[in-house]
mmCIF entry with sequence, helices, sheets and N, C-alpha, C, O atoms, coordinates in Angstrom:
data_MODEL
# 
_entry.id   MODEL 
# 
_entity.id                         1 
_entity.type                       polymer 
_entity.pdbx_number_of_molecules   1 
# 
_entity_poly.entity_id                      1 
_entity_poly.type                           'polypeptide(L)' 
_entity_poly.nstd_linkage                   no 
_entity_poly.nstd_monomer                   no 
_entity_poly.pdbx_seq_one_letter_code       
;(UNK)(UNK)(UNK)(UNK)(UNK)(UNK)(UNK)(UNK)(UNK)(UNK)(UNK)(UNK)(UNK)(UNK)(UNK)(UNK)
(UNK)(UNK)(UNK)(UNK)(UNK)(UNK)(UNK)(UNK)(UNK)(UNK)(UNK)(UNK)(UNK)(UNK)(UNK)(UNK)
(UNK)(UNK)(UNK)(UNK)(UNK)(UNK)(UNK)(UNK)(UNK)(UNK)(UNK)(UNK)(UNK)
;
_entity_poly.pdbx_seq_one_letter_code_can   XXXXXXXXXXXXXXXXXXXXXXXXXXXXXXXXXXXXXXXXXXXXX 
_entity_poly.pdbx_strand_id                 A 
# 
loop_
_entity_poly_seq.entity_id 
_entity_poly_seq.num 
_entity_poly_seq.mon_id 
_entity_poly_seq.hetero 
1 1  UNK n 
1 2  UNK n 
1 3  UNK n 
1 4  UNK n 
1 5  UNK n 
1 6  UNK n 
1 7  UNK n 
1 8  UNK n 
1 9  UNK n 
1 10 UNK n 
1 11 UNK n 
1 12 UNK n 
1 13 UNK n 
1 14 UNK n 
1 15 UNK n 
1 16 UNK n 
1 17 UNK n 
1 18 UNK n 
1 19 UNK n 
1 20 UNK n 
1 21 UNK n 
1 22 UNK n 
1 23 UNK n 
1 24 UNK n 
1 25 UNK n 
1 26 UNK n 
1 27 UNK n 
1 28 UNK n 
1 29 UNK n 
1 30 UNK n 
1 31 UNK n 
1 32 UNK n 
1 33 UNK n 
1 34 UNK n 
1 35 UNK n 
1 36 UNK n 
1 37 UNK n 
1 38 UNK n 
1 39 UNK n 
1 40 UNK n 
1 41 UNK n 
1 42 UNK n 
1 43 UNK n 
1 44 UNK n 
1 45 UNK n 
# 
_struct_asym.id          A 
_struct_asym.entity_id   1 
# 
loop_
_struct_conf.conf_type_id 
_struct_conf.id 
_struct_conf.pdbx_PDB_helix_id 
_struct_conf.beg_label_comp_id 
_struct_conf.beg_label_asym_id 
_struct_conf.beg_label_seq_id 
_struct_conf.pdbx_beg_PDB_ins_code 
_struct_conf.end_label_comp_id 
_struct_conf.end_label_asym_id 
_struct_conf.end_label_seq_id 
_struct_conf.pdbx_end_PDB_ins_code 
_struct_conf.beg_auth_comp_id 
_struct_conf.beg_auth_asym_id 
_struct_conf.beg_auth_seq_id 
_struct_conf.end_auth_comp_id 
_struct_conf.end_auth_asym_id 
_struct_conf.end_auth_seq_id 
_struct_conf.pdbx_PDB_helix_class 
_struct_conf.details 
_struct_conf.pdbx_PDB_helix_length 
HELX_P HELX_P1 AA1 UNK A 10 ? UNK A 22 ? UNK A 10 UNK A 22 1 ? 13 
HELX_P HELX_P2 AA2 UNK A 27 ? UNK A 32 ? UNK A 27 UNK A 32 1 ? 6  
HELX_P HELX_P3 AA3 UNK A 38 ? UNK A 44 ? UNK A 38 UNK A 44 1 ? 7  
# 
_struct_conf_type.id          HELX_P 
_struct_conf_type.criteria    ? 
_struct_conf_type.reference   ? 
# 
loop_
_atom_site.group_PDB 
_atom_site.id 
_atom_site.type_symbol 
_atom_site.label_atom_id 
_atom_site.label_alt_id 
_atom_site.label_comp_id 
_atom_site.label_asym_id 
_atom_site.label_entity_id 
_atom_site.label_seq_id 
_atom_site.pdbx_PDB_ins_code 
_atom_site.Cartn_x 
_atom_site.Cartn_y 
_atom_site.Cartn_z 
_atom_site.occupancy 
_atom_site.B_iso_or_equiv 
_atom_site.pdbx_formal_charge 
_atom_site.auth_seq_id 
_atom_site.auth_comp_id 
_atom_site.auth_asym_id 
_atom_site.auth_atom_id 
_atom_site.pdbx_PDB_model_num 
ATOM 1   N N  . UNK A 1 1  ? 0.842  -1.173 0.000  1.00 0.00 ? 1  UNK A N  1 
ATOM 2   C CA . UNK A 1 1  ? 0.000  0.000  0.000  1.00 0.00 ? 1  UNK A CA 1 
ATOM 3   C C  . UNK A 1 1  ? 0.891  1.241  0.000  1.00 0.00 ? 1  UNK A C  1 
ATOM 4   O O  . UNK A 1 1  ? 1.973  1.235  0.587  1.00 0.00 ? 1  UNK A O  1 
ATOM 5   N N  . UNK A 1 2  ? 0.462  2.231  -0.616 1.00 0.00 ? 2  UNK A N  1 
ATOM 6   C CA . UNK A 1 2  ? 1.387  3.318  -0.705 1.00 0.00 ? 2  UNK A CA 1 
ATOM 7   C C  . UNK A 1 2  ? 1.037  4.668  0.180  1.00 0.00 ? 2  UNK A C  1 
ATOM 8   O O  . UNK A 1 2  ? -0.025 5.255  0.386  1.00 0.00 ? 2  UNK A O  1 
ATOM 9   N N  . UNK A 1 3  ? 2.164  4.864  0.541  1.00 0.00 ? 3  UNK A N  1 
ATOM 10  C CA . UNK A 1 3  ? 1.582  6.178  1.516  1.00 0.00 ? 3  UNK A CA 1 
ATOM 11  C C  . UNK A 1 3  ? 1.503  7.291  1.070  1.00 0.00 ? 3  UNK A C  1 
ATOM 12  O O  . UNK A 1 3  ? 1.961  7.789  0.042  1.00 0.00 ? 3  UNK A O  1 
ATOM 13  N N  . UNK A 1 4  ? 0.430  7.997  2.503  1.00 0.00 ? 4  UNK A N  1 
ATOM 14  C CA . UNK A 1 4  ? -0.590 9.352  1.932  1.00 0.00 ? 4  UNK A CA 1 
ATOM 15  C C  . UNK A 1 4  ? 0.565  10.313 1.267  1.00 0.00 ? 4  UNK A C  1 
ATOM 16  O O  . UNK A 1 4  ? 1.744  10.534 1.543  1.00 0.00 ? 4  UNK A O  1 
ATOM 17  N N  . UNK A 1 5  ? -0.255 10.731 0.354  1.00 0.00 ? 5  UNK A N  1 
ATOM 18  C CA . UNK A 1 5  ? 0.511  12.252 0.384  1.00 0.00 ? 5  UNK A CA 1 
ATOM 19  C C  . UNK A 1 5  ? 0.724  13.388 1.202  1.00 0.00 ? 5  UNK A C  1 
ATOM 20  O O  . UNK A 1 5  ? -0.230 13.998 1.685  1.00 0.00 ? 5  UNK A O  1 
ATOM 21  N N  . UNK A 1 6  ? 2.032  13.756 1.417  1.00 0.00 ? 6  UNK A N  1 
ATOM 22  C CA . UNK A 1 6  ? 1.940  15.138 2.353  1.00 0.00 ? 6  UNK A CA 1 
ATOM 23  C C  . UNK A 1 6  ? 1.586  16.174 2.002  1.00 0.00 ? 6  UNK A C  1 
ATOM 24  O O  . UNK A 1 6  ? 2.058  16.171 0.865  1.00 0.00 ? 6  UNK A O  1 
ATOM 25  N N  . UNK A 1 7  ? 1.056  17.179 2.116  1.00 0.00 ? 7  UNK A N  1 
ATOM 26  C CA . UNK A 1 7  ? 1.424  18.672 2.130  1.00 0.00 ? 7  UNK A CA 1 
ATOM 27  C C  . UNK A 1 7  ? 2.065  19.194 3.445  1.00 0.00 ? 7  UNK A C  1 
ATOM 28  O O  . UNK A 1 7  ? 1.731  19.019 4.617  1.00 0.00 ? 7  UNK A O  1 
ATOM 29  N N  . UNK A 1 8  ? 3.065  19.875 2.901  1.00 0.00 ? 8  UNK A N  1 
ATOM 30  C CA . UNK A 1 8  ? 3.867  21.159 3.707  1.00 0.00 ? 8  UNK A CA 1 
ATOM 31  C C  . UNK A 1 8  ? 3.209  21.844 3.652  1.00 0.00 ? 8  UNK A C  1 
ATOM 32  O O  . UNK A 1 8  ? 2.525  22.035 2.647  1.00 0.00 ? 8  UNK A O  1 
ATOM 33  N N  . UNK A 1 9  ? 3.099  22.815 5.201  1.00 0.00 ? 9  UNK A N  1 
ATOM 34  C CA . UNK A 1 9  ? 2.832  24.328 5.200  1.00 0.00 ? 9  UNK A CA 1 
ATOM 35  C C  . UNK A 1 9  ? 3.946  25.026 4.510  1.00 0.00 ? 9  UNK A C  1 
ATOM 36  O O  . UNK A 1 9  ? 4.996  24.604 4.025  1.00 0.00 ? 9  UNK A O  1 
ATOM 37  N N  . UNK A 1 10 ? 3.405  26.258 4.605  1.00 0.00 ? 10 UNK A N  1 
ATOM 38  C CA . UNK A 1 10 ? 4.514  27.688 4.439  1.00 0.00 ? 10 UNK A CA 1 
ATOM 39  C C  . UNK A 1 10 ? 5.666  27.448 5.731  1.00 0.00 ? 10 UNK A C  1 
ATOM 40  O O  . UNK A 1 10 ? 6.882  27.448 5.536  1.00 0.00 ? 10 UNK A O  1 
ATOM 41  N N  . UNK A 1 11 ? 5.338  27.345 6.412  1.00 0.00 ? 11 UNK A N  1 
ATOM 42  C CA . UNK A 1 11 ? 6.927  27.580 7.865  1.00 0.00 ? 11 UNK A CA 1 
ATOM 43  C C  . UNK A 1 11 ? 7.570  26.449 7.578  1.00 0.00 ? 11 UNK A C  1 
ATOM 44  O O  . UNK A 1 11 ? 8.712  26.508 8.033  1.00 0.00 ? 11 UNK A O  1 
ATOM 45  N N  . UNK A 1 12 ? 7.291  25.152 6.869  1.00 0.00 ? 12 UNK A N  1 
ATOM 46  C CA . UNK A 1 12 ? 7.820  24.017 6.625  1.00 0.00 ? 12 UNK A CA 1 
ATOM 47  C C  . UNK A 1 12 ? 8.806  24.438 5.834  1.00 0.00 ? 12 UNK A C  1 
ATOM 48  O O  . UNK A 1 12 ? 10.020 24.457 6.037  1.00 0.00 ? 12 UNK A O  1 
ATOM 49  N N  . UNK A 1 13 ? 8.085  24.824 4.779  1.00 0.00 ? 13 UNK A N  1 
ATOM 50  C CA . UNK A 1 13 ? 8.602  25.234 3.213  1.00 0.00 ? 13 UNK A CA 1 
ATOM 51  C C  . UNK A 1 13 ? 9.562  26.286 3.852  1.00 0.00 ? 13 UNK A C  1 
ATOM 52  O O  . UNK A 1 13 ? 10.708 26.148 3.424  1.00 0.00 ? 13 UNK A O  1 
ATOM 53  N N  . UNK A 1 14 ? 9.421  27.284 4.743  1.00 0.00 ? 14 UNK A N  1 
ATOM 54  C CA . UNK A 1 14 ? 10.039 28.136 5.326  1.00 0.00 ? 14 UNK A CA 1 
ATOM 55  C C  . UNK A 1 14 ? 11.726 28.143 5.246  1.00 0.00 ? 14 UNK A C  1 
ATOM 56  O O  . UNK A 1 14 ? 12.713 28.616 4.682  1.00 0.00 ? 14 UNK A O  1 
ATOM 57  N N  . UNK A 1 15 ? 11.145 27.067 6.454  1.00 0.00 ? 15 UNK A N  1 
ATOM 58  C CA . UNK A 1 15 ? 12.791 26.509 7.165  1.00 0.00 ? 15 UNK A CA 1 
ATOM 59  C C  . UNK A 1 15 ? 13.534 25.974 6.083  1.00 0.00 ? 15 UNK A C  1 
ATOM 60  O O  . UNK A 1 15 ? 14.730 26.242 5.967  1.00 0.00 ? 15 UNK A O  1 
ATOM 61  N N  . UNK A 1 16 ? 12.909 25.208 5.244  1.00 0.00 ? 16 UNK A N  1 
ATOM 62  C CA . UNK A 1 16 ? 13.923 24.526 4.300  1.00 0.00 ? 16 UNK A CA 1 
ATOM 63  C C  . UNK A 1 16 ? 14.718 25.165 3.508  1.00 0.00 ? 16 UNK A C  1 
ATOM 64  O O  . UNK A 1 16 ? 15.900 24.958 3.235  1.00 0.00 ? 16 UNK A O  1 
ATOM 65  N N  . UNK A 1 17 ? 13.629 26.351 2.980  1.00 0.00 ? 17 UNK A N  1 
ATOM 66  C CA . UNK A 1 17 ? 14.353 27.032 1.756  1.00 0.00 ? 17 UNK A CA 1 
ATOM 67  C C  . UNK A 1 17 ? 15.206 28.262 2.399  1.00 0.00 ? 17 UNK A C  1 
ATOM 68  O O  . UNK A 1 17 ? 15.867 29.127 1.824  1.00 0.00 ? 17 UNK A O  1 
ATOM 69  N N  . UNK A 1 18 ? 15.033 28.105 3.412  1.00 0.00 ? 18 UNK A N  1 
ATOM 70  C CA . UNK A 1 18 ? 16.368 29.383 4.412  1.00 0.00 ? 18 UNK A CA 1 
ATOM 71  C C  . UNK A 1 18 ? 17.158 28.310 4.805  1.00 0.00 ? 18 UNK A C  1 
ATOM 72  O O  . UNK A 1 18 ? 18.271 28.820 4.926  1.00 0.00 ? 18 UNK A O  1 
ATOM 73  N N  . UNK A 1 19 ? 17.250 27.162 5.069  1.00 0.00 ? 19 UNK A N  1 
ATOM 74  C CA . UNK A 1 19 ? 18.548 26.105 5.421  1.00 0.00 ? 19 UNK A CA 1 
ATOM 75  C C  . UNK A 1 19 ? 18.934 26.128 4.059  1.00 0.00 ? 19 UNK A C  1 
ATOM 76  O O  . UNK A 1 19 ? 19.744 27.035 3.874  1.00 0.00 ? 19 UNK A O  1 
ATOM 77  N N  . UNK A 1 20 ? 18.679 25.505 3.061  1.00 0.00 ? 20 UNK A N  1 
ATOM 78  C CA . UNK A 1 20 ? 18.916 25.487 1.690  1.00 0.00 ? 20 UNK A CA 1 
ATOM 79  C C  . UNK A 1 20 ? 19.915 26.988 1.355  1.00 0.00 ? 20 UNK A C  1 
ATOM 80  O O  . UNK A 1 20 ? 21.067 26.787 0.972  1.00 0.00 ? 20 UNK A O  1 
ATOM 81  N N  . UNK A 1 21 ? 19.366 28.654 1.536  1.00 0.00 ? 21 UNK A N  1 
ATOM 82  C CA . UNK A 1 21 ? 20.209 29.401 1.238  1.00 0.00 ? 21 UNK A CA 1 
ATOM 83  C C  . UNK A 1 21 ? 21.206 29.563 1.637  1.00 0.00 ? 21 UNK A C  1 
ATOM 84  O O  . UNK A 1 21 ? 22.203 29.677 0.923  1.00 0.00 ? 21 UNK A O  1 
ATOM 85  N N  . UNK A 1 22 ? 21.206 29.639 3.368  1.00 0.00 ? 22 UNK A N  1 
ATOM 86  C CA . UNK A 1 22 ? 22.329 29.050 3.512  1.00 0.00 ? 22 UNK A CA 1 
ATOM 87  C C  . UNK A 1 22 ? 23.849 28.020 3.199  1.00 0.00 ? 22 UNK A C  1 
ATOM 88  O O  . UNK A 1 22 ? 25.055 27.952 3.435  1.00 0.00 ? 22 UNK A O  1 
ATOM 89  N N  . UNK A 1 23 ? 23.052 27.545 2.706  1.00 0.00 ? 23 UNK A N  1 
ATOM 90  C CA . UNK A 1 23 ? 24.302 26.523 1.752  1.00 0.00 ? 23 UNK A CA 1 
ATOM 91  C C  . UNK A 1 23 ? 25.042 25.465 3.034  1.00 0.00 ? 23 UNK A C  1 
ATOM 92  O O  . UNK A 1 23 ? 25.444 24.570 2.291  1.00 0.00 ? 23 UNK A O  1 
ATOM 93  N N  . UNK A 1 24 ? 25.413 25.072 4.294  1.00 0.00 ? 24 UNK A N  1 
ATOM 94  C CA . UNK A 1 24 ? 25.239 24.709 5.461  1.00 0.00 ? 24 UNK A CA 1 
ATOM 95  C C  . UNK A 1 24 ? 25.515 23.335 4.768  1.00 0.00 ? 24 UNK A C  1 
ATOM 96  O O  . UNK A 1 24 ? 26.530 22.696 5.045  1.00 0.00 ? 24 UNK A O  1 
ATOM 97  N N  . UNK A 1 25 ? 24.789 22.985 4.053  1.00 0.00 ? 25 UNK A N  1 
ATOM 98  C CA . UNK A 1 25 ? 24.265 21.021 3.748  1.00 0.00 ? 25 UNK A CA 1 
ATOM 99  C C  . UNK A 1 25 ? 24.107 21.196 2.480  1.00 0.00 ? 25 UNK A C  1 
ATOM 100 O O  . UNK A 1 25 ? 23.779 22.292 2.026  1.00 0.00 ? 25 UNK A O  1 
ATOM 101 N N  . UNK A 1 26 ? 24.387 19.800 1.494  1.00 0.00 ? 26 UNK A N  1 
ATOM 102 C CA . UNK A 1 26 ? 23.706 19.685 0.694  1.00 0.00 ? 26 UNK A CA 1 
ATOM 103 C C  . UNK A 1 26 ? 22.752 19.784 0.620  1.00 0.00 ? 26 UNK A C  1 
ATOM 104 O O  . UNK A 1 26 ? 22.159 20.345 1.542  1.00 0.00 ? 26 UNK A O  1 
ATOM 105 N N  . UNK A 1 27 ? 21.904 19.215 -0.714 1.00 0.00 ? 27 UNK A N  1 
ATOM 106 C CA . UNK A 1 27 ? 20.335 19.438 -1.179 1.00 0.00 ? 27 UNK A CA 1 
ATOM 107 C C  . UNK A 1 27 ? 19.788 17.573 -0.385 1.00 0.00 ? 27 UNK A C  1 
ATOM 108 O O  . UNK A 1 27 ? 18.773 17.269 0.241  1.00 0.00 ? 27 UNK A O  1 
ATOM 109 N N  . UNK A 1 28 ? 21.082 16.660 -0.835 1.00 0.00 ? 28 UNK A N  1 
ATOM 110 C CA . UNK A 1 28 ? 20.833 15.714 -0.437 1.00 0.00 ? 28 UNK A CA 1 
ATOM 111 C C  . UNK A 1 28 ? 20.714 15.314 1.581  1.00 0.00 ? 28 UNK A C  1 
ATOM 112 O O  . UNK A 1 28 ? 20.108 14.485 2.259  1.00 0.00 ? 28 UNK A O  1 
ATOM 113 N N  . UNK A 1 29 ? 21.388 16.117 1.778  1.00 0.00 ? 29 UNK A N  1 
ATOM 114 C CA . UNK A 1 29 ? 21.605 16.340 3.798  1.00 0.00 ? 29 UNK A CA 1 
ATOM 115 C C  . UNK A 1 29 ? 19.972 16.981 3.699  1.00 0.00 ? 29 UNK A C  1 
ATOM 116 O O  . UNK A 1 29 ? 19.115 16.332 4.299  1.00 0.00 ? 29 UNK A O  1 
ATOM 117 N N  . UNK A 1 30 ? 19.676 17.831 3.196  1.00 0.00 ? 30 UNK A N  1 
ATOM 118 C CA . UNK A 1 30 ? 18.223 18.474 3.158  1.00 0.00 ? 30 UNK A CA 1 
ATOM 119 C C  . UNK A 1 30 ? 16.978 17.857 3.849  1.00 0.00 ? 30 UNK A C  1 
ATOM 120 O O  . UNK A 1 30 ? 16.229 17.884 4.826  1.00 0.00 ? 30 UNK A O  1 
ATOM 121 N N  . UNK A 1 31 ? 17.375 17.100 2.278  1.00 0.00 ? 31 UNK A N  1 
ATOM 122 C CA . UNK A 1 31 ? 16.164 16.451 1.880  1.00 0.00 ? 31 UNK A CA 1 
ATOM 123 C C  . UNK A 1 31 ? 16.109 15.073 3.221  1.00 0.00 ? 31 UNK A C  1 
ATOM 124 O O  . UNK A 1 31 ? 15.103 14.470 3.596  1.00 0.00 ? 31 UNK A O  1 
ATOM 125 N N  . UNK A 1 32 ? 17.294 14.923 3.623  1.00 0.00 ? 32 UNK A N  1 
ATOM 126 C CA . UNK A 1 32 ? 16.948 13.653 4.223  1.00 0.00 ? 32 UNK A CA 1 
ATOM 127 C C  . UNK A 1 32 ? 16.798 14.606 5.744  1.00 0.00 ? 32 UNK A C  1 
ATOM 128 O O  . UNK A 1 32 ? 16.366 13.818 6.585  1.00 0.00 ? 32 UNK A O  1 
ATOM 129 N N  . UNK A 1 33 ? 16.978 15.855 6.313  1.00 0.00 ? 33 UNK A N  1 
ATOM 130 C CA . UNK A 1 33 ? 16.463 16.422 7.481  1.00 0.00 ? 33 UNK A CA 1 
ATOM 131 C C  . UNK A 1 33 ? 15.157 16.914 6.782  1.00 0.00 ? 33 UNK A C  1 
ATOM 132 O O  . UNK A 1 33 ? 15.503 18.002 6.322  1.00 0.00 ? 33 UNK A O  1 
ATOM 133 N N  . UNK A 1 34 ? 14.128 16.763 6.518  1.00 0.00 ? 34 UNK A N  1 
ATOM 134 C CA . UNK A 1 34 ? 12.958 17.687 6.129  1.00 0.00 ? 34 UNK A CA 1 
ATOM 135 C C  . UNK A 1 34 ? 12.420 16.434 5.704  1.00 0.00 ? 34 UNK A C  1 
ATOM 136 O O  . UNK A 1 34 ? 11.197 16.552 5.618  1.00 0.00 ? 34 UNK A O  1 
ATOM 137 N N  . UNK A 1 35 ? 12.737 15.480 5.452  1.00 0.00 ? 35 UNK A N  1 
ATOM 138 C CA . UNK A 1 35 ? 12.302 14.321 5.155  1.00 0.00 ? 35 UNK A CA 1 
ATOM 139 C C  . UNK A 1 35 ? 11.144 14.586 3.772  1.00 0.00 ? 35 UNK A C  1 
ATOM 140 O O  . UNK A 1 35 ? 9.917  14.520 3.840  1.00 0.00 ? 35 UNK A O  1 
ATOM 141 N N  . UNK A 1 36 ? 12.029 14.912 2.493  1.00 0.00 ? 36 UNK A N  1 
ATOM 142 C CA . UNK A 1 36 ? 11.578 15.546 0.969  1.00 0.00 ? 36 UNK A CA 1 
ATOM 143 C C  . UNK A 1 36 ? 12.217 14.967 0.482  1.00 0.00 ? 36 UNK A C  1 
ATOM 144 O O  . UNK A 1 36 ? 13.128 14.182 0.747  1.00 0.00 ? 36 UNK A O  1 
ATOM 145 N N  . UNK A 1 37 ? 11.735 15.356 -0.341 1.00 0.00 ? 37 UNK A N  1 
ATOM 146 C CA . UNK A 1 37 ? 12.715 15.033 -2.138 1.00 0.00 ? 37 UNK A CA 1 
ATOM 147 C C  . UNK A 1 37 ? 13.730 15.993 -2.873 1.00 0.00 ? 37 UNK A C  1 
ATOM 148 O O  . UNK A 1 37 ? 13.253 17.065 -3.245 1.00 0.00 ? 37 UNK A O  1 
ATOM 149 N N  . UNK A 1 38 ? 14.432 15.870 -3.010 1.00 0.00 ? 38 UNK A N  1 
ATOM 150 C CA . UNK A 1 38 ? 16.113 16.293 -3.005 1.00 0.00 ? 38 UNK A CA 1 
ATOM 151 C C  . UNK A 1 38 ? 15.355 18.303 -4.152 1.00 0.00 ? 38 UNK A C  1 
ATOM 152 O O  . UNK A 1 38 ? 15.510 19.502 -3.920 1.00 0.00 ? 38 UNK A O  1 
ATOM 153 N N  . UNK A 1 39 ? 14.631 17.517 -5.243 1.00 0.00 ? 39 UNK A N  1 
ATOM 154 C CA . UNK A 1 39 ? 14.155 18.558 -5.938 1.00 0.00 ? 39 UNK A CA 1 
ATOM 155 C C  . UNK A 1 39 ? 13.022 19.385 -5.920 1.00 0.00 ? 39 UNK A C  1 
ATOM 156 O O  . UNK A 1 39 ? 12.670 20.116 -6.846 1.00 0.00 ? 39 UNK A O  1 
ATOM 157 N N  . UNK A 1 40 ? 12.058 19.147 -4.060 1.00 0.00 ? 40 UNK A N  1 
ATOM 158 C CA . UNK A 1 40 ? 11.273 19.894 -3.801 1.00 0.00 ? 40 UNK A CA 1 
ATOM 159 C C  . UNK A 1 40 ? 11.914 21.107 -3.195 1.00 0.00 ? 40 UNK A C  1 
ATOM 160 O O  . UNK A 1 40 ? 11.283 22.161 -3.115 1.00 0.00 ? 40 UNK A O  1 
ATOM 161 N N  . UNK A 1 41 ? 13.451 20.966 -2.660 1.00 0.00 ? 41 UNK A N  1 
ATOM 162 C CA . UNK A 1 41 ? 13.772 22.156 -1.847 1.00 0.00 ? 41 UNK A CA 1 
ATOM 163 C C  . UNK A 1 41 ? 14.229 23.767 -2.579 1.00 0.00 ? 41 UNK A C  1 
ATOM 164 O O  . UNK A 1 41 ? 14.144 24.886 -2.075 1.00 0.00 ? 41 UNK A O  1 
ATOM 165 N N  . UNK A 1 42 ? 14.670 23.397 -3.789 1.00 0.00 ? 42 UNK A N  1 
ATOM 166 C CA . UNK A 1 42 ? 15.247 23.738 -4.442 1.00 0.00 ? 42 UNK A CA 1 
ATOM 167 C C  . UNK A 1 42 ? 14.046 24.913 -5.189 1.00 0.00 ? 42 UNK A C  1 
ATOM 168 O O  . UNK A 1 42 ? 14.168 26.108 -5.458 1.00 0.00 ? 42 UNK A O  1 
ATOM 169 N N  . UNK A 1 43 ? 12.867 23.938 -5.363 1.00 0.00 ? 43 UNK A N  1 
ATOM 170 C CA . UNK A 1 43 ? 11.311 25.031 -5.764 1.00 0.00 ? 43 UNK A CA 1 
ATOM 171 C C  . UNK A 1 43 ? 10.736 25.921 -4.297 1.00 0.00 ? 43 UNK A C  1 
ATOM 172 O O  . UNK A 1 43 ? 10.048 26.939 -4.216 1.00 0.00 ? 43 UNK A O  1 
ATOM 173 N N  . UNK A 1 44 ? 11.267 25.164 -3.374 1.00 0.00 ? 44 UNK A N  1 
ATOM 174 C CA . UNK A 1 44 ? 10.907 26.011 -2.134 1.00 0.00 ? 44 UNK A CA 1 
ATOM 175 C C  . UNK A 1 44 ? 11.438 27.208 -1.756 1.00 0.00 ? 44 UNK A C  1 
ATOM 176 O O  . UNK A 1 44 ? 10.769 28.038 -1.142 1.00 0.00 ? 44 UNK A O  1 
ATOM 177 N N  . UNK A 1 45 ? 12.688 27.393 -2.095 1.00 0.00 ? 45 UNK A N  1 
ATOM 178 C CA . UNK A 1 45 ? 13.546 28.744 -2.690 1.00 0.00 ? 45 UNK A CA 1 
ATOM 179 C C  . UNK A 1 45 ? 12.771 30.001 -3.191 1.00 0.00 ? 45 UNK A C  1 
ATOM 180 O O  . UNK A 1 45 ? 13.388 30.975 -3.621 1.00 0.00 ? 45 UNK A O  1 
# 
């Protein structure tokens, strides 16, 4: 069985795409703290 889909809020999307500018981590370190997909963070920008 496949699991639900998420939606993120905005403060989700928030944090990521201000960790992301930062530059701190990869996209791949990201994605696996935010628990996403390597190429959602990157649109969260």
């Amino acid at each position: 069985m496949k699991r639900a889909r998420r939606n993120h809020g905005a403060t989700f999307k928030a944090q990521g795409a201000l960790a992301a500018v930062k530059g701190d981590k990869t996209l791949a370190e990201l994605a696996e703290q935010f628990q996403a997909h390597p190429t959602q963070i990157p649109e969260w920008k």
